[in-house]
N, C-alpha and C positions, 0 to 999 in steps of 0.2 A: 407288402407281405402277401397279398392276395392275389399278386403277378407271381410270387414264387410257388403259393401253394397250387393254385392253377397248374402250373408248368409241371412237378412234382406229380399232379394226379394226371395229367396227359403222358407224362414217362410212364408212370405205373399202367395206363392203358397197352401202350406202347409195347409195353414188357411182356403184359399179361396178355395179350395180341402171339405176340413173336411165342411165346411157350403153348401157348396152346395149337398154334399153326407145329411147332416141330414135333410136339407129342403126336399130332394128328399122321403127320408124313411117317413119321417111326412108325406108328399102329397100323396103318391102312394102304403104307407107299410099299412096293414093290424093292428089290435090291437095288434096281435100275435107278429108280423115283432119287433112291435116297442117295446115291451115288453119284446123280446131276446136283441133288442139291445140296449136299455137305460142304462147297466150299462157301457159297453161297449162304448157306444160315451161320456159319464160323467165322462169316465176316461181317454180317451182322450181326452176332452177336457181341463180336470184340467191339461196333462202333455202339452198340448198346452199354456196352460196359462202362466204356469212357463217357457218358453222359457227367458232367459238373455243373450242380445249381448254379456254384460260384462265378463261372463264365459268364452262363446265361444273363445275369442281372448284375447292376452296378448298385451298390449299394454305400454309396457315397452321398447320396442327394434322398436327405428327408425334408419335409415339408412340415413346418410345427408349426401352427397358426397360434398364438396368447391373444385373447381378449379381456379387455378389460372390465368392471362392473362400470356402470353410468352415474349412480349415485354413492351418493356417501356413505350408504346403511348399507349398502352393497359391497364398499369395501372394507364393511366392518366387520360384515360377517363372515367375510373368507378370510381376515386377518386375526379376528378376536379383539382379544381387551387389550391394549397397551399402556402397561404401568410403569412407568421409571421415577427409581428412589434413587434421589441426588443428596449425598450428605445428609443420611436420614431424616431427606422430610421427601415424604412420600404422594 
């Protein structure tokens, strides 16, 4: 989860990188400026579009370690009381 969430906040840089560079060119570029680079951010933006977590990470392979208690008090107290009534004697 923490290779996805990583990945996710490096796109949102990404993103928020690319929007601030075309506001910039819009504001301050020339007709020329923006007319070299209109196909050029149209095309980054459609490969920006298509970004999928899904791709990027396989999510097939978790890692669950179970340990056990060592003692016997140990596993009493993650199990509790065990009562069993056989034929009403308790």
């Amino acid at each position: 989860m923490q290779n996805v969430c990583e990945e996710i906040e490096r796109h949102q840089i990404v993103l928020e990188n690319f929007i601030r560079y075309s506001s910039e060119v819009e504001k301050k570029g020339t007709a020329c400026d923006i007319a070299k680079l209109a196909n050029d951010l149209n095309a980054r933006s459609k490969e920006l579009q298509e970004f999928d977590i899904h791709k990027s990470f396989d999510y097939n392979v978790t890692d669950v370690h179970f340990a056990l208690p060592q003692a016997e008090n140990d596993i009493k107290s993650v199990f509790g009381n065990l009562a069993v009534d056989i034929r009403g004697m308790y």
